[in-house]
C-alpha positions in Angstrom: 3.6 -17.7 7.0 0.5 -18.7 8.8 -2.2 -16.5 8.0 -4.5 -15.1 11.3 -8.0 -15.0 10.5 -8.3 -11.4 11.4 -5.9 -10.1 8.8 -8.5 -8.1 6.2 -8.1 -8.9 2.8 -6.8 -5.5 0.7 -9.3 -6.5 -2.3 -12.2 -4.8 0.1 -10.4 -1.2 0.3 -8.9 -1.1 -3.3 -9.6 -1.3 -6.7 -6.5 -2.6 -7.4 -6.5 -6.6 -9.1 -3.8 -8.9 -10.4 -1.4 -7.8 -11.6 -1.1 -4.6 -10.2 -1.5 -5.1 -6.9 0.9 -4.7 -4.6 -0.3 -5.6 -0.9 -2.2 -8.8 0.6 -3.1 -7.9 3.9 -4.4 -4.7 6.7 -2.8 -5.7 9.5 -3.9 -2.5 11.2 -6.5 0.0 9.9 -8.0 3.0 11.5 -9.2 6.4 10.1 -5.4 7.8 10.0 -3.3 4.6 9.8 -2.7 1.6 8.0 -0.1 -1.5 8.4 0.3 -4.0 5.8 1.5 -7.1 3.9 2.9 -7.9 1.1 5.0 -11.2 -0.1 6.9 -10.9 -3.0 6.5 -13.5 -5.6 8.8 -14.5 -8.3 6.0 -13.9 -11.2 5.7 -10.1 -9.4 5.8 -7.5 -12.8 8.5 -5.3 -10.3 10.6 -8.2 -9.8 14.1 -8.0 -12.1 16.9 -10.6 -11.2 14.9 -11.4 -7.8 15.1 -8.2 -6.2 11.3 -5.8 -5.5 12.2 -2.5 -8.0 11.6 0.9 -6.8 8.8 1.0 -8.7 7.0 -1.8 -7.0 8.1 -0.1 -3.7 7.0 3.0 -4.9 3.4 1.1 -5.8 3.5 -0.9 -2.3 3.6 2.4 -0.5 0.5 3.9 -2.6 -1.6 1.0 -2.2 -1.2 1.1 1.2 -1.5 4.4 1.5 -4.7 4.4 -0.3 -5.9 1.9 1.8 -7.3 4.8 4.2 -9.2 6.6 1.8 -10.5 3.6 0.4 -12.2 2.7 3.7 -14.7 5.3 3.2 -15.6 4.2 -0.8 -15.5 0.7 0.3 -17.4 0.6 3.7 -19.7 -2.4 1.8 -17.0 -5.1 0.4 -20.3 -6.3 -1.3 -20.7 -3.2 -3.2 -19.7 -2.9 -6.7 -17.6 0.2 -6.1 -16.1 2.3 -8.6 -13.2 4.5 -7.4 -10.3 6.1 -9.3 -7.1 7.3 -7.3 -4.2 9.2 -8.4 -1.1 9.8 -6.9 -1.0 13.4 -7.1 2.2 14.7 -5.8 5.3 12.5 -3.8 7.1 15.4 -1.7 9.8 13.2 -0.7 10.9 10.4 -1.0 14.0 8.0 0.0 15.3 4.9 -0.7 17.8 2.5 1.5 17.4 -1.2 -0.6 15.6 -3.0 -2.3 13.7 -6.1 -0.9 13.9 -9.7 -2.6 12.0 -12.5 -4.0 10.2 -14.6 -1.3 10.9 -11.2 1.5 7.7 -10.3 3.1 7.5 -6.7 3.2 5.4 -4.6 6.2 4.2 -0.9 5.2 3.0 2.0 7.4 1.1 5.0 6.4 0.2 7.9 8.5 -2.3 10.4 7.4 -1.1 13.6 7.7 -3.7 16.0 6.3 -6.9 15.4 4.5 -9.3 17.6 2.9 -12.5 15.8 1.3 -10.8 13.2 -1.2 -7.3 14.6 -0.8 -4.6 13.9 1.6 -0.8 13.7 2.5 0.1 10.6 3.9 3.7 9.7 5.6 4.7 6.1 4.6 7.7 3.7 5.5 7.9 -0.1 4.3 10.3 -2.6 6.5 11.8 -5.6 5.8 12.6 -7.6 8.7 12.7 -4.3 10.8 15.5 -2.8 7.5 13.4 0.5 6.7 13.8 -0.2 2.8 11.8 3.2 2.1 9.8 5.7 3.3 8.2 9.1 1.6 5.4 11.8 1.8 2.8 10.9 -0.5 -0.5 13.0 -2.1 -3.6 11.4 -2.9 -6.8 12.1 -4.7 -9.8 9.4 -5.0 -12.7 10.0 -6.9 -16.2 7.8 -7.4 
């Protein structure tokens, strides 16, 4: 894949690091939605017999999901921010299959409702266009 110089890296909206981090890229970010990216590597801690576990979907969809709030604690990529997120409630979720090594999977968050530093999102993750699975999601962040 050829990288665009306009993707934004994830590192500047989470707190997230190696090995727990489960997206690369915002393709699309405003104040109520995010796209993004996410190859799965071999070495990936949610990778068993080269498929992406629900788990790691599960995770995908959070990060990305987060990645709205996390706009606002992370304004400054310089800053050394120090946030804390939960998820605090999944409404609903569904799943349809599991992704595999070397699959480059695209998520899509919606913010439903916020109030201050918590908010129900709607989120879907694709591969290839093959919804793998979506779900309603609550978040809490904290400083």
């Amino acid at each position: 894949m050829e990288i665009k110089e306009d993707l934004i890296n994830i590192h500047h909206f989470l707190p997230h690091r190696e090995p727990m981090l489960m997206a690369d890229y915002i393709l699309e970010l405003t104040k109520e939605k995010v796209v993004t990216s996410f190859e799965i590597k071999e070495d990936n801690i949610f990778v068993h017999n080269d498929e992406f576990v629900e788990a790691g979907l599960i995770e995908n969809l959070a990060q990305t999901c987060s990645s709205i709030l996390g706009q606002s604690f992370f304004e400054n990529p310089e800053a050394d921010t120090k946030v804390i997120g939960f998820i605090t409630n999944i409404k609903k979720i569904e799943l349809f299959a599991l992704p595999k090594t070397g699959d480059k999977i695209i998520s899509k968050a919606s913010l439903i409702s916020q109030y201050e530093n918590i908010c129900t999102i709607f989120c879907e993750t694709f591969n290839q266009g093959e919804l793998l699975i979506r779900a309603e999601i609550n978040l809490l962040f904290r400083k």
